[in-house]
Residue frames relative to the residue before (quaternion, step in Angstrom):
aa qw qx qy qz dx dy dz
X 1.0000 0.0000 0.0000 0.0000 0.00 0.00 0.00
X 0.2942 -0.6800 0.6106 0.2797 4.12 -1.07 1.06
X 0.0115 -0.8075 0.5811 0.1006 3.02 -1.18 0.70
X 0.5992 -0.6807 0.3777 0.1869 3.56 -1.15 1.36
X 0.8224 0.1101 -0.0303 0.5574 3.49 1.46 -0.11
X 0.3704 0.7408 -0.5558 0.0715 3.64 -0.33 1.08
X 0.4499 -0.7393 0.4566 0.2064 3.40 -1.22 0.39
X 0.6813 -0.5125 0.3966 0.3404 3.57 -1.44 0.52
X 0.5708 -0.5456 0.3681 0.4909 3.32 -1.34 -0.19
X 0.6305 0.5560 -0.3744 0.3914 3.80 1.56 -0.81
X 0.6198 0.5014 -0.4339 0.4196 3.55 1.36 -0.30
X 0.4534 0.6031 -0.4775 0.4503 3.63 1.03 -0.23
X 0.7279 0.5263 -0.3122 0.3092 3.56 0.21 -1.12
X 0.6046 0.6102 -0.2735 0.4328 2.85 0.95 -1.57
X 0.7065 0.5196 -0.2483 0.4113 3.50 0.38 -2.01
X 0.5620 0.5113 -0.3547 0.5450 3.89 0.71 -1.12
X 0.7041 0.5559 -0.3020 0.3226 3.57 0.26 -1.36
X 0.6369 0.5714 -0.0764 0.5119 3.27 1.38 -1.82
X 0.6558 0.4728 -0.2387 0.5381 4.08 1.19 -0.92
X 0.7961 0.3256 -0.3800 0.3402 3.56 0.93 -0.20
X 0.5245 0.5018 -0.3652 0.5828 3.33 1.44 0.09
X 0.8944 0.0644 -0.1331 0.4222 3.70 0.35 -0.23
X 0.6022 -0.6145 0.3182 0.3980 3.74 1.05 0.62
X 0.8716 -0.2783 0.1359 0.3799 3.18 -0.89 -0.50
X 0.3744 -0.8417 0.3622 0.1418 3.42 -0.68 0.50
X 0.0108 0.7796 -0.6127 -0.1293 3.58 -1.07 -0.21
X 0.2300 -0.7364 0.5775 0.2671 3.91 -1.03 0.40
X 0.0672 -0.7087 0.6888 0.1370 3.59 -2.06 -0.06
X 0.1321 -0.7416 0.6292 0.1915 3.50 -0.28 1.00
X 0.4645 -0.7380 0.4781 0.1051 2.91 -1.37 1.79
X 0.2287 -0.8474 0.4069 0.2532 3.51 -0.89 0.98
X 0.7101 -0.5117 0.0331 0.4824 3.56 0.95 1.56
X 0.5093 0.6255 -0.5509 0.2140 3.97 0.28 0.34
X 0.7053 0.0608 -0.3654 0.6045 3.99 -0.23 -0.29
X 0.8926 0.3359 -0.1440 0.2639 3.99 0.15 -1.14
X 0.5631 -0.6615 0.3203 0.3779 3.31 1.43 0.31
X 0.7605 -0.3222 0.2823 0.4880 3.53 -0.50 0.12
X 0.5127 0.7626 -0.3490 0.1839 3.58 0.33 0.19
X 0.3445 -0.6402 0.5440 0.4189 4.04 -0.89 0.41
X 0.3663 -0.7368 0.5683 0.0051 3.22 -1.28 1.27
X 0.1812 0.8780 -0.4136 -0.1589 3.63 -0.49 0.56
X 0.2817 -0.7301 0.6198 0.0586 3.46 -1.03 1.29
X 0.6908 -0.3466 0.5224 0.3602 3.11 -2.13 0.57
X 0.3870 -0.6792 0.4032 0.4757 3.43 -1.06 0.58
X 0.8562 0.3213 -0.2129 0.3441 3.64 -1.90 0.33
X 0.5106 0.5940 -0.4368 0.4424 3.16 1.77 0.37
X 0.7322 0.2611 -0.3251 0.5385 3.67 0.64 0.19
X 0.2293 -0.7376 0.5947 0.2230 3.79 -0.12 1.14
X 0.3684 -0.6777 0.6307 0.0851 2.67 -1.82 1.30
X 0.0577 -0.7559 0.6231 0.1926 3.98 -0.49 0.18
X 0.8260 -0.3331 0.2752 0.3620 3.40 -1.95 -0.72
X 0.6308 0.4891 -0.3313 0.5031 3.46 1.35 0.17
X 0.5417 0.5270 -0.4147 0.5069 3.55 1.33 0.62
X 0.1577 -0.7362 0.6446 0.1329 3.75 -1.15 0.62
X 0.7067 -0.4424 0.5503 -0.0451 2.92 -1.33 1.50
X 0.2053 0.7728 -0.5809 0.1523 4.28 0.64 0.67
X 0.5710 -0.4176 0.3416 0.6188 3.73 0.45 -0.37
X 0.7006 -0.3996 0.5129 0.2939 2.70 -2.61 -0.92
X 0.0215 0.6359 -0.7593 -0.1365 3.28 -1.67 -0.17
X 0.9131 -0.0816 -0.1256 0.3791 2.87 -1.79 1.17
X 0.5916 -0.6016 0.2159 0.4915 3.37 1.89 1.06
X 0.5600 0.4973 -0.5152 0.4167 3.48 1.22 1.04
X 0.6940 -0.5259 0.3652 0.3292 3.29 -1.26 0.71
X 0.3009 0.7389 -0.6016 -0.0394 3.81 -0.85 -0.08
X 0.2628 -0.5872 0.7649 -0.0308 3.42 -1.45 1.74
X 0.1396 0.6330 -0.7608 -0.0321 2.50 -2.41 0.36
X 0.7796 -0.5574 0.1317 0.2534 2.63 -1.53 1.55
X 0.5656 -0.6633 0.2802 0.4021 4.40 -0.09 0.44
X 0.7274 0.2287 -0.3360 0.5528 3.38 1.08 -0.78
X 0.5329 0.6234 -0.4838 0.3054 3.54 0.46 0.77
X 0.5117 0.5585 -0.2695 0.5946 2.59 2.05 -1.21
X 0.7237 0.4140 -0.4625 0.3017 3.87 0.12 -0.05
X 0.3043 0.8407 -0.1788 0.4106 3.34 1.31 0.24
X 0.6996 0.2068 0.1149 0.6743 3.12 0.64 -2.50
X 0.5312 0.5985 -0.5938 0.0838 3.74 0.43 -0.78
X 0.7789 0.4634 -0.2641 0.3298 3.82 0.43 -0.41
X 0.5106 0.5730 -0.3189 0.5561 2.74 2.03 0.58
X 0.2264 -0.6808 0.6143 0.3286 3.93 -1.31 0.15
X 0.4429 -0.5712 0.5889 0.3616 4.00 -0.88 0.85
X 0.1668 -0.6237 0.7584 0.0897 3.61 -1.45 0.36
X 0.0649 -0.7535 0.6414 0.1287 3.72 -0.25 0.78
X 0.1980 0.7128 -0.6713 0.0446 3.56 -0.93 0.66
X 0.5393 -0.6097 0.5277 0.2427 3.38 -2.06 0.26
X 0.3260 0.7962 -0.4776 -0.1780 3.29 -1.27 0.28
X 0.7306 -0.1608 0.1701 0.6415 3.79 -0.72 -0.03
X 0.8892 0.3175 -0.2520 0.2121 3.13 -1.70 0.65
X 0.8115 -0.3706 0.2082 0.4010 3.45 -1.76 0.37
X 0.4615 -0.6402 0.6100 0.0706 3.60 -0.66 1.48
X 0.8620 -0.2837 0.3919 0.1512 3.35 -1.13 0.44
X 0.6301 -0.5113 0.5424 0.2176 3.67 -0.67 0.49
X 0.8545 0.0819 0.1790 0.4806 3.20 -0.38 -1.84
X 0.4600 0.7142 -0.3519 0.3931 3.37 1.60 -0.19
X 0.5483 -0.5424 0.5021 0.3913 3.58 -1.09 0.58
X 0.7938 0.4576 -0.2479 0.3147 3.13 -0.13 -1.59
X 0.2811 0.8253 -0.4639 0.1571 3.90 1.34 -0.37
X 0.8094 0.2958 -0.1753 0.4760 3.55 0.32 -1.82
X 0.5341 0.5989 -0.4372 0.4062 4.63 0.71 0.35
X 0.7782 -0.5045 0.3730 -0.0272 3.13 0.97 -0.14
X 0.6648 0.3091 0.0028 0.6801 2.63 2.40 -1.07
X 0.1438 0.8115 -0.5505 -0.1330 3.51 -0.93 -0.38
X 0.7045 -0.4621 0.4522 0.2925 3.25 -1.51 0.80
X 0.0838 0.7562 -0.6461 0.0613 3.18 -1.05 0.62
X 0.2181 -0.8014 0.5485 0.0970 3.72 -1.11 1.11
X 0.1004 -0.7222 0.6839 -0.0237 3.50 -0.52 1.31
X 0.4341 -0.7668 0.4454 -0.1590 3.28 -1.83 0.91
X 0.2941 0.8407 -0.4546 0.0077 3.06 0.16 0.57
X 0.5830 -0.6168 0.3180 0.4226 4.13 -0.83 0.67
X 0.4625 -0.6354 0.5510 0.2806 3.86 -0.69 0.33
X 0.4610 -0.5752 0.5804 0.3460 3.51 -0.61 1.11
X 0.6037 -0.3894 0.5131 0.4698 3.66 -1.84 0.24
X 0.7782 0.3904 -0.3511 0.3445 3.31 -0.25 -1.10
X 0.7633 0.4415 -0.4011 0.2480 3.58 0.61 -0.63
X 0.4249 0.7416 -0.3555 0.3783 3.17 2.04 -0.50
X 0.6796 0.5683 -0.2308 0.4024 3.48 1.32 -1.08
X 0.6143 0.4913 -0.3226 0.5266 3.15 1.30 -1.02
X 0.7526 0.4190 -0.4302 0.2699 3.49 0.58 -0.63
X 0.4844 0.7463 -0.3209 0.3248 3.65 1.80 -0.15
X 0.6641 0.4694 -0.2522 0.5244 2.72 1.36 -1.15
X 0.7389 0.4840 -0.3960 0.2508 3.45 0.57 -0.37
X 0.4287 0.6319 -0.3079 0.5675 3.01 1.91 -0.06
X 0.6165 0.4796 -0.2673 0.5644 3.75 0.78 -0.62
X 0.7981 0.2795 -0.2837 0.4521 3.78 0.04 -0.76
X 0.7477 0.3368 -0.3833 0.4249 3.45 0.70 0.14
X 0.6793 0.4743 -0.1438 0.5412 3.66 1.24 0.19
């Protein structure tokens, strides 16, 4: 199965790290006003999502949307969630560790782009 969103092993840590101090989670990849382009994490269901949010998959079994016309943008892209040095978000969990999220990118081969249509098609 292609998936539209997966994460490193340092974002695992973090996120695990981030799930025992604040329960469950959920992401939003920001579409660049206060924090710049960035994935944002929140407690889950503290940031309401609505009908202008897509639904991209999970990491470390947390949710992560982004906003639709962003999502036309990245859609031929897969998100790479990874960690590095430095100031985290605002509104972002990960803000006061030291670390921050960080969304790398890479283009979706033709063929996997297809596979990922269809997989959008056979389950819908």
């Amino acid at each position: 199965m292609i998936k539209r969103v997966v994460s490193t092993p340092e974002a695992d840590k973090l996120i695990d790290r981030l799930k025992v101090e604040h329960g469950d989670l959920m992401f939003h990849q920001s579409g660049g006003c206060c924090d710049g382009s960035a994935p944002m994490c929140y407690p889950k269901g503290e940031f309401l999502t609505g009908n202008s949010d897509v639904l991209l998959g999970y990491i470390s079994d947390c949710a992560f949307y982004m906003g639709a016309k962003q999502f036309e943008y990245w859609k031929h892209t897969q998100l790479i969630i990874d960690v590095v040095k430095g100031k985290g978000g605002m509104f972002s969990l990960e803000g006061p560790t030291g670390l921050r999220f960080l969304t790398r990118s890479r283009l979706f081969t033709e063929e996997e782009f297809s596979t990922l249509l269809s997989q959008v098609t056979d389950k819908g």
